[in-house]
Each structure stands twice: as structure tokens, then as C-alpha cells.
C-alpha positions as CSV (number, residue, x, y, z in Angstrom):
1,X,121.6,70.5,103.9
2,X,121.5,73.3,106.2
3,X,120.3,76.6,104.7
4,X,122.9,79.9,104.9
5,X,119.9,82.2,104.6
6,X,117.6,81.3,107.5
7,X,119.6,78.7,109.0
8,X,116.6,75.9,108.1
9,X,117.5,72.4,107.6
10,X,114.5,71.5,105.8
11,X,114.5,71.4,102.0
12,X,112.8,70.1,99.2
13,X,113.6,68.9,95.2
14,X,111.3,71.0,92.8
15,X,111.3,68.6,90.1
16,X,109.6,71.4,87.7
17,X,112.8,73.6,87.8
18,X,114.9,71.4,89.4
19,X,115.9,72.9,92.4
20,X,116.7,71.9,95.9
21,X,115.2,74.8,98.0
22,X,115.4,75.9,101.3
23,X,111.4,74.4,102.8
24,X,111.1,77.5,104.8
25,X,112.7,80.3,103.0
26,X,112.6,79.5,99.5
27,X,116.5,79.9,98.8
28,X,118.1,77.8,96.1
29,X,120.4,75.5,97.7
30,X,121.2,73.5,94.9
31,X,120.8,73.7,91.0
32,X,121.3,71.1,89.3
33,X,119.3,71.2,86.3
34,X,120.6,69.4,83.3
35,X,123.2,66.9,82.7
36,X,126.2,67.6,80.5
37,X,125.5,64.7,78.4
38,X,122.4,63.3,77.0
39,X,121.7,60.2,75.2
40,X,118.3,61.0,73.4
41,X,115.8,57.8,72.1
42,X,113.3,58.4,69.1
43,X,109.7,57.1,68.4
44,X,107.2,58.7,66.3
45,X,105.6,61.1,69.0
46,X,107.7,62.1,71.6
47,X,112.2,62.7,72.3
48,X,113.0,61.7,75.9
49,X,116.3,61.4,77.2
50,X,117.6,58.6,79.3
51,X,116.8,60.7,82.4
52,X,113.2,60.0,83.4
53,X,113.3,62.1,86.7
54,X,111.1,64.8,85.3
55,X,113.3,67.5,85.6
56,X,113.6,70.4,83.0
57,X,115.4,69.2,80.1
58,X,114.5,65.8,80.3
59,X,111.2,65.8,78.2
60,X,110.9,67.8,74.9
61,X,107.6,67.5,72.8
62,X,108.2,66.6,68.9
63,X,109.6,69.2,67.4
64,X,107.6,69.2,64.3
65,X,104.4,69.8,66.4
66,X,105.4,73.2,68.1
67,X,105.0,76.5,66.4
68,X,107.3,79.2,66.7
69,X,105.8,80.9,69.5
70,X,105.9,78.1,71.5
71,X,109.6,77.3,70.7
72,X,110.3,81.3,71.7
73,X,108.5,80.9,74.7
74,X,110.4,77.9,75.5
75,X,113.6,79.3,75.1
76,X,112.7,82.9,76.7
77,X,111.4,80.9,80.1
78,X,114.9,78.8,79.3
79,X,116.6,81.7,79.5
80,X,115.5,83.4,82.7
81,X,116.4,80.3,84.5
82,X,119.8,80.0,83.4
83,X,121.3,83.3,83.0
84,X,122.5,84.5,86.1
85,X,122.9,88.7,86.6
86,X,125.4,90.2,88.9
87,X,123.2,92.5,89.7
88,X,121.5,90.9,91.9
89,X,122.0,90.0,95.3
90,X,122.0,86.0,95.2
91,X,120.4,83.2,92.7
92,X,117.1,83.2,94.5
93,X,116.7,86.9,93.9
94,X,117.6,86.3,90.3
95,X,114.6,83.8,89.6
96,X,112.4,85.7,91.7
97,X,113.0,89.1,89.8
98,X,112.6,87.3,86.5
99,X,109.2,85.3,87.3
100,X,107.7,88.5,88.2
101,X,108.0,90.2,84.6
102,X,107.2,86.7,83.5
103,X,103.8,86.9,85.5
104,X,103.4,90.5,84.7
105,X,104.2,89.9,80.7
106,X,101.0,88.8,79.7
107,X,99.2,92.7,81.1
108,X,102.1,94.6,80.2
109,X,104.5,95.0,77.3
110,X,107.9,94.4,77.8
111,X,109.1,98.0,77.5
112,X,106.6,99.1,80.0
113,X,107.3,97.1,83.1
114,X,110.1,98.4,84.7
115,X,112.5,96.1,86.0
116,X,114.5,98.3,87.9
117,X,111.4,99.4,90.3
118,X,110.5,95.5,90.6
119,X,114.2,94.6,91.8
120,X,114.0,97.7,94.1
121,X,110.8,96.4,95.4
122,X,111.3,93.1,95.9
123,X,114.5,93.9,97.5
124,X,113.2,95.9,100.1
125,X,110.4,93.0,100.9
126,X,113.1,90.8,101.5
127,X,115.5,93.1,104.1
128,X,112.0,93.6,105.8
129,X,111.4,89.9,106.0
130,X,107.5,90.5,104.5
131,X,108.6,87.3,102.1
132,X,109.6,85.1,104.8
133,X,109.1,81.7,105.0
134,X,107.2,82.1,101.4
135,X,108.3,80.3,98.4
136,X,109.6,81.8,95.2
137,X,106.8,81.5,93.2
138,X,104.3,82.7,95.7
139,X,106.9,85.9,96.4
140,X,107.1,87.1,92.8
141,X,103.2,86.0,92.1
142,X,102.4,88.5,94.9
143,X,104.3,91.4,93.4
144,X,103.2,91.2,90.5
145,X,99.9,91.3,91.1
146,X,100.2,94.0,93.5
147,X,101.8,95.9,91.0
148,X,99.0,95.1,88.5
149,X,96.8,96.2,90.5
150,X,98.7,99.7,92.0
151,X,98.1,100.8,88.2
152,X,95.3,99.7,87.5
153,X,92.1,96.8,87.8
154,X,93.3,93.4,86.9
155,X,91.0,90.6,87.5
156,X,92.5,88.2,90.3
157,X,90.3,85.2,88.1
158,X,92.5,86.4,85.1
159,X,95.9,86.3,87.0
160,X,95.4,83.1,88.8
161,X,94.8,81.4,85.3
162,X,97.7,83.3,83.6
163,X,100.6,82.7,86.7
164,X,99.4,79.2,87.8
165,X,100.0,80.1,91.1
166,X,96.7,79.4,93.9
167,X,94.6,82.5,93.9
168,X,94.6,81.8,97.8
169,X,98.4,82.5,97.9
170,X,98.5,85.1,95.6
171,X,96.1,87.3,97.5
172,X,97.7,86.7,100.4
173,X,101.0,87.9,99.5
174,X,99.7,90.7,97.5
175,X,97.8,92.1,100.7
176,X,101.0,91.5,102.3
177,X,102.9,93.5,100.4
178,X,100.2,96.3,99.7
179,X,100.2,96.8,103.5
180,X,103.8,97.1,103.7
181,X,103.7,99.6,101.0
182,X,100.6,101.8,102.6
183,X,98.0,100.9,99.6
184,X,96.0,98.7,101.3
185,X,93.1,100.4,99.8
186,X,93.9,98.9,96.4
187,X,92.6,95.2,97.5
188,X,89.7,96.9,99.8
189,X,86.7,95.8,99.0
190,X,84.9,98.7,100.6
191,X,81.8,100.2,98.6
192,X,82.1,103.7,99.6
193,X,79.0,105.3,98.3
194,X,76.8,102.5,100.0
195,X,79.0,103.5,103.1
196,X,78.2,107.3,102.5
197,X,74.2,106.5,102.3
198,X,74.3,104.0,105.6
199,X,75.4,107.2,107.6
200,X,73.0,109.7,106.3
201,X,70.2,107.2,106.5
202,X,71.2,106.9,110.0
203,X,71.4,110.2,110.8
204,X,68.4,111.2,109.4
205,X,66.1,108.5,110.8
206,X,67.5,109.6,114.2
207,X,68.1,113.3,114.3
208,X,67.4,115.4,110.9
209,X,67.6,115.8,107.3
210,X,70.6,116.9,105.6
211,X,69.9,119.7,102.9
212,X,71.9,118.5,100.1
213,X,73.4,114.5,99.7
214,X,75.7,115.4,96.8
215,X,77.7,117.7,99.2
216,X,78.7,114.6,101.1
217,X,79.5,112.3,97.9
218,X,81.4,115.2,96.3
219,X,83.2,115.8,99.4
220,X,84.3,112.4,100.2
221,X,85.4,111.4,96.4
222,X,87.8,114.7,96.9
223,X,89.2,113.7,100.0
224,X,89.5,110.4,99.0
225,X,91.6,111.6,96.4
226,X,93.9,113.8,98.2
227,X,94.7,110.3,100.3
228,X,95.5,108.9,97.1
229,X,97.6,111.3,95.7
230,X,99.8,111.0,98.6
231,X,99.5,107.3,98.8
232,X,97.5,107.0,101.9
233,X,95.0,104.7,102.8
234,X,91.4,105.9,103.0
235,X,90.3,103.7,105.8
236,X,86.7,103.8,108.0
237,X,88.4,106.7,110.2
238,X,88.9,108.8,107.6
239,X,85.5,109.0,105.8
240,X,83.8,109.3,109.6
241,X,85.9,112.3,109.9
242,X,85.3,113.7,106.4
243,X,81.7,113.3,106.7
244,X,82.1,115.1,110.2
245,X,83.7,117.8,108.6
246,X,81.1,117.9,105.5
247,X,78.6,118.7,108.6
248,X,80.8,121.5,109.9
249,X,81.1,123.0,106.4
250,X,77.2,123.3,105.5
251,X,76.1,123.9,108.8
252,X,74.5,120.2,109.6
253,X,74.5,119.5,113.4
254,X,76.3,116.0,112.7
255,X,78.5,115.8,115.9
256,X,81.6,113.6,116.5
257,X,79.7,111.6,119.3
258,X,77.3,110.8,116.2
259,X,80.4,109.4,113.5
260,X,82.3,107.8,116.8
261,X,78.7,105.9,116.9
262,X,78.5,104.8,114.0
263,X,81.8,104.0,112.6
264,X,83.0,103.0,116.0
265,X,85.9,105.3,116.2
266,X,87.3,107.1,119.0
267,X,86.9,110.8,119.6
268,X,90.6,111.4,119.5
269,X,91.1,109.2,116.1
270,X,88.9,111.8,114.9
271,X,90.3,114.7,115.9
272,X,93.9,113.5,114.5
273,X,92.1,112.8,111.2
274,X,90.9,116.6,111.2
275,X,94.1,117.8,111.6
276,X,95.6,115.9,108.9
277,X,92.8,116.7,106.1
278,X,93.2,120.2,107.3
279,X,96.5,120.3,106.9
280,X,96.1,118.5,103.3
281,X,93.3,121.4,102.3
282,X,95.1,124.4,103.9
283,X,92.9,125.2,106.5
284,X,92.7,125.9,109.8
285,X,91.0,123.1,112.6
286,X,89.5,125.6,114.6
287,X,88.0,128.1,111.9
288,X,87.0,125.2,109.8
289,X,83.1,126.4,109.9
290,X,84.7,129.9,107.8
291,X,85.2,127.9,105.0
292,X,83.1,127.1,102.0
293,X,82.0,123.5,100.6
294,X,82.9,124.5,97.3
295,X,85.8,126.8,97.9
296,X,88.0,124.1,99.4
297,X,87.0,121.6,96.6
298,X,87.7,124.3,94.0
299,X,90.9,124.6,95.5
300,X,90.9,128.3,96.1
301,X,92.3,128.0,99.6
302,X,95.7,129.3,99.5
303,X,98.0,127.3,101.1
């Protein structure tokens, strides 16, 4: 069965939700998950139907033995398989859009994950081709987590156990996707501070003391900041320039020759970075030494 997404000829039978899908790009190529008629056997424990093939609908636990939760839940995953949206731009994209909320439902209420902005996400991952050759489950496992974690900490242990889905896969999309999106720095595993105190020890052992540390902290945190606000990755360039430009501000001879060293960026990264931040603060490259530490932090540049 050749595959009118990607043009694949492999596929596979996922006997969990019983679909044929495309091997390479996930895309339903056949549904064919229940039978119109089913001829049900009793014992004392379990109801199977005469189809033993595994496939949803053909094994339901005794009845008396599941709450009410467990029947809603039951129906409510039901539901988002077999209730097709026009919305949405094929069957595939359907499933996918539901299991993200699914994977998302246990962090977030239902009112506050917004579906719209996952269906506008997911859709522009897929005309960019970031999902490609990914399967359903691993796409919408992905996004969710990103999202997770674009508003906040959620342990990857914690989603892995919740989804189902290999924690391998899921980070692996998610990083995907946060690159696509610029927020790579929400998966980086940088410790900033430690980074902060390698340089100065550095400096310091080979040139001079600085006068005051918590100048180049508070300096960094607020620049790191302003790249948030704007959705911008704080990346090893960056703080190399900012802590440059921390030197310029309290009159410490730390040179660009002396960053470039140790970050081992180029003088020209740098200067692109200065003009940036100094467009972010306000402030003009070349009369950057004018300014004050605590005037540009305060914000009392007028821009």
C-alpha cells in the first residue's frame, strides 16, 4: 500500500489502535478498528469477543471491576480516536492533535491547554517537515512536552511514566521542535552561574582581580532575561559578550581576545552580539564605557 503522503510503500498494523500506518511517515493508511458485529462469550472474569487479534474493541475487562473513572477514561480516549473534526487537515493530524492534550492532561487542566495554539503548532512542524519520518505518538509526545516545558519545569522522569512513550524519543523530538521554535535554551542544561565563576577565575588567576563579582552575576541574569523576553536563545556567545561588556561598564581591562579565549568565539561573533544587546538596552556600541552598571539595569536609558 503505497503511501499519498510521502510516497513510502512501507507500512505497518498497530494492533493497539488498530491502524495500518505509513512506516516512514506515520500517516493512517487504513482504519479499520472495530467490526460492525460482535458475538461476545462470558466467563466469570473476563468478556472477549470472537476477534482475538488484539485490536481495540476486542478485549473489555469485567465490567463490575472498573470504577467510574476508569470507564470515563475509557470512553474519553474512545472518543478522541473515533471522532473525526473537519478542522483539521487529514486523519493523522486529528489523532495527533488529540494525543497531545491527552499527554498534556495530566499537568494541565482542560480549560487551560489551548488547543487552537497546539493545532497551529503542530501544523507548522509538519509543512516544515521537523516531524518527518516520526511516528504519531512520538510527534505529539514531543509537543507536548515542549510545551510543558516552554511554561514551565516538568520532570522528563514524570512525563515519560505518564505518556508511555521512550524518554529517548521524547527528548529527541522535543529538542527538535524547541530548535525550530528558537527556545533551545529551555532543554539546555547549561549552569550559568558555574559558567560566570569559570571565567572570572580565569581571568583573575591570569591577569587581575575584578572589584565587584555581583556586577557580573547581576548583569548576566538581566541580559539573560532581555533574551528571553524576546524568545531568544542565550547561547555561550552571548554570555562571552555580556561579560565583555560587564568589563567595559566598570572599567575592568577584560578584552575580547580574553572572552574569544575562553569561550572560543570569534572576534566578529562578538562584536555582532554587542550590537544586538546594545540595541536591546538602548545604547550606543561605541560610547558604551559612558554608561553606568546600574543605570542600564535600572532601565533609565531612554530608548
Amino acid at each position: 500500500m503505497k503511501c499519498s503522503e510521502c510516497g513510502s510503500n512501507s507500512s505497518e498494523f498497530d494492533e493497539r489502535l488498530g491502524y495500518t500506518i505509513c512506516s516512514d511517515c506515520g500517516l493512517v493508511l487504513n482504519c479499520d478498528m472495530f467490526e460492525e458485529t460482535v458475538r461476545a462469550t462470558h466467563n466469570s472474569e473476563f468478556t472477549h469477543s470472537i476477534d482475538n487479534n488484539r485490536t481495540l474493541g476486542s478485549f473489555v475487562g469485567n465490567f463490575n471491576e472498573q470504577n467510574i473513572l476508569t470507564r470515563k477514561h475509557m470512553l474519553s480516549k474512545l472518543q478522541r480516536r473515533v471522532v473525526s473534526d473537519k478542522q483539521y487537515h487529514s486523519k493523522t493530524d486529528a489523532q495527533a492533535h488529540r494525543l497531545c492534550v491527552m499527554f498534556m492532561s495530566p499537568y494541565k487542566s482542560g480549560d487551560a491547554i489551548d488547543v487552537d495554539h497546539v493545532i497551529y503548532l503542530y501544523q507548522r512542524l509538519m509543512q516544515h517537515q521537523i516531524f518527518r519520518g516520526h511516528s504519531i505518538d512520538d510527534r505529539a509526545a514531543g509537543l507536548a512536552y515542549f510545551m510543558l516545558m516552554d511554561n514551565g519545569n516538568v520532570s522528563l522522569k514524570d512525563f515519560v511514566k505518564t505518556s508511555g512513550i521512550e524518554m529517548r524519543r521524547v527528548s529527541r523530538i522535543a529538542k527538535k521542535v524547541a530548535k525550530f521554535y528558537r527556545k533551545s535554551h529551555i532543554f539546555a542544561e547549561r549552569d550559568i552561574h558555574n559558567m560566570v565563576t569559570g571565567f572570572l577565575d580565569w581571568f583573575e588567576s591570569n591577569y587581575q582581580s575584578v572589584k565587584d563579582r555581583r556586577d557580573y552575576f547581576n548583569f548576566v541574569e538581566f541580559i539573560q532575561n532581555k533574551y528571553n523576553e524576546r524568545d531568544l536563545r542565550f547561547a555561550d556567545s552571548q554570555l562571552a559578550t555580556t561579560l565583555w561588556m560587564v568589563g567595559k561598564l566598570t572599567n575592568t581591562p577584560i578584552r575580547q581576545i580574553d572572552v574569544k579565549q575562553h569561550f572560543s568565539v570569534s572576534e566578529v561573533t562578538l562584536r555582532n552580539h554587542t550590537d544586538i544587546i546594545c540595541e536591546m538596552l538602548g545604547i550606543e556600541r561605541k560610547n558604551i564605557h559612558l554608561y553606568g552598571l546600574n543605570d542600564i539595569m535600572q532601565n533609565a536609558i531612554v530608548i
